[in-house]
C-alpha positions in Angstrom: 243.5 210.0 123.8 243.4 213.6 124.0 241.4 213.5 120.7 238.6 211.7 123.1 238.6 213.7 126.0 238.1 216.5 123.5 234.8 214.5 121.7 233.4 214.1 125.3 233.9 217.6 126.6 232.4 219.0 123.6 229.4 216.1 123.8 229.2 217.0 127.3 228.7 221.3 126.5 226.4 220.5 123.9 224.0 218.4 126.0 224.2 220.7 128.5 223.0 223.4 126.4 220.6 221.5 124.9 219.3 220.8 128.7 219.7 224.2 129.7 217.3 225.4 126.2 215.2 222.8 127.0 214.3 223.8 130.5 213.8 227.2 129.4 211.6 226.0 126.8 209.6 224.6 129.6 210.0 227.2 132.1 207.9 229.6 129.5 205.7 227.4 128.8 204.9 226.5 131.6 202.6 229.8 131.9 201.6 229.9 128.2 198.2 228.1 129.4 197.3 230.4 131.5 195.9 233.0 129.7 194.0 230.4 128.2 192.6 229.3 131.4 191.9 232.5 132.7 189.9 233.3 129.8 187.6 230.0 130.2 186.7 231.0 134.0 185.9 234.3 132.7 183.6 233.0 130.3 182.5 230.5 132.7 181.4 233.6 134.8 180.0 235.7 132.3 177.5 232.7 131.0 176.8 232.2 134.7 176.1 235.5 135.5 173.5 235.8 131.9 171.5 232.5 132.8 171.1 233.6 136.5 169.8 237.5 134.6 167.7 235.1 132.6 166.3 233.2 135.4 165.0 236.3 137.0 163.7 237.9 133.9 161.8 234.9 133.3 160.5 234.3 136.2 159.3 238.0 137.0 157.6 237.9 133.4 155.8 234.6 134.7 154.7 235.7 138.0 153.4 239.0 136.2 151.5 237.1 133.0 149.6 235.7 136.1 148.1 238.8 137.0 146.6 239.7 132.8 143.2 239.4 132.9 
């Protein structure tokens, strides 16, 4: 009997560090994405910011070809 108890104690610390490396596993990366997303909206921006540039370039360039003789 005491050979039993012994079996589930240990059972029962070894899932419990398995749990406990598992939901520090998580925990971290649970904020690994988000460099990764922070880095799409950044982009997102920057290409947002170049088409509007772009946009007024272009459209200066076209209201001044207007003018050529």
């Amino acid at each position: 009997m005491i050979q039993l108890i012994a079996a589930m104690h240990t059972l029962g610390a070894r899932m419990q560090n398995s749990l406990d490396h598992a939901r520090t596993t998580m925990r971290d990366n649970r904020e690994e994405g988000s460099v990764s997303i922070e880095s799409v909206v950044w982009a997102v921006a920057v290409i947002v910011i170049a088409g509007i540039a772009v946009a007024a370039i272009t459209a200066y360039v076209r209201s001044k070809s207007g003018d050529i003789k």
